[in-house]
C-alpha positions in Angstrom: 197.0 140.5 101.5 197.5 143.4 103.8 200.7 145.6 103.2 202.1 148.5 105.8 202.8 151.1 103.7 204.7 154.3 105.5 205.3 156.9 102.0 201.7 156.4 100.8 198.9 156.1 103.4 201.2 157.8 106.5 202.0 154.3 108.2 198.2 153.5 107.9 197.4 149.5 106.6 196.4 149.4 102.9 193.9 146.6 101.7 195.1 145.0 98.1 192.6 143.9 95.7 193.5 139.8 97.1 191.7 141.1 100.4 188.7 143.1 98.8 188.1 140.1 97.0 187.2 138.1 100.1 184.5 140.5 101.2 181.8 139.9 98.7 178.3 141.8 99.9 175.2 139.7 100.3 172.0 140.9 99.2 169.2 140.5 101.5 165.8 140.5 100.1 164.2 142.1 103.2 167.0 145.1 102.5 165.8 145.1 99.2 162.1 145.5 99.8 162.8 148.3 101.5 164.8 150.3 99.6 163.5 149.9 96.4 159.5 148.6 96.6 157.3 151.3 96.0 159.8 154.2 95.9 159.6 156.4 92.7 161.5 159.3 90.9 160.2 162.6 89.4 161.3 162.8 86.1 161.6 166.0 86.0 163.3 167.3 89.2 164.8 163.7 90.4 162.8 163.7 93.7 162.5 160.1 95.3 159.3 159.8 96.2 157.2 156.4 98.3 153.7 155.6 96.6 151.8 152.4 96.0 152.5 151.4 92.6 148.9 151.6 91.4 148.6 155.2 92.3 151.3 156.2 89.7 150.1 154.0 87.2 146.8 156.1 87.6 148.4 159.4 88.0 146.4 160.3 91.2 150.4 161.0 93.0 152.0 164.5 92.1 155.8 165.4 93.1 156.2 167.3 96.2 158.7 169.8 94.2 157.6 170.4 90.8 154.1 169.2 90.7 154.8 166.9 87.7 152.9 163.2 87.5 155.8 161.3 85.5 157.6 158.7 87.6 159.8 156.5 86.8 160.8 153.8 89.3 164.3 153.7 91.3 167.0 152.0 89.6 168.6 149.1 91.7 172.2 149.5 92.1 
């Protein structure tokens, strides 16, 4: 349901939670891929960093900030 709402949002349309409920996000696995394979955080600083996953497992990657070899991989939202 959309409402006009002039004292609130300055005569600007206001979405209610009926509308938001229609747009439901997709997730697409090539979007997924992307963002998320191979990408890693420092555990110490919380730098993102993009290695293959057997490099960290073997502790050849270092951070680019800190220097540190703990990783932990990114968290999908």
């Amino acid at each position: 349901m959309i409402k006009w709402s002039n004292k609130k949002n300055h005569g600007f349309l206001s979405l209610t939670k009926k509308t938001l409920g229609v747009f439901i996000l997709v997730k697409f696995p090539e979007a997924e891929i992307r963002k998320f394979r191979n990408v890693f955080v420092c555990r110490k600083c919380k730098t993102k960093i993009k290695a293959p996953n057997m490099k960290i497992i073997q502790g050849k990657v270092s951070c680019r900030r800190c220097g540190g070899k703990a990783f932990k991989a990114v968290r999908k939202k």
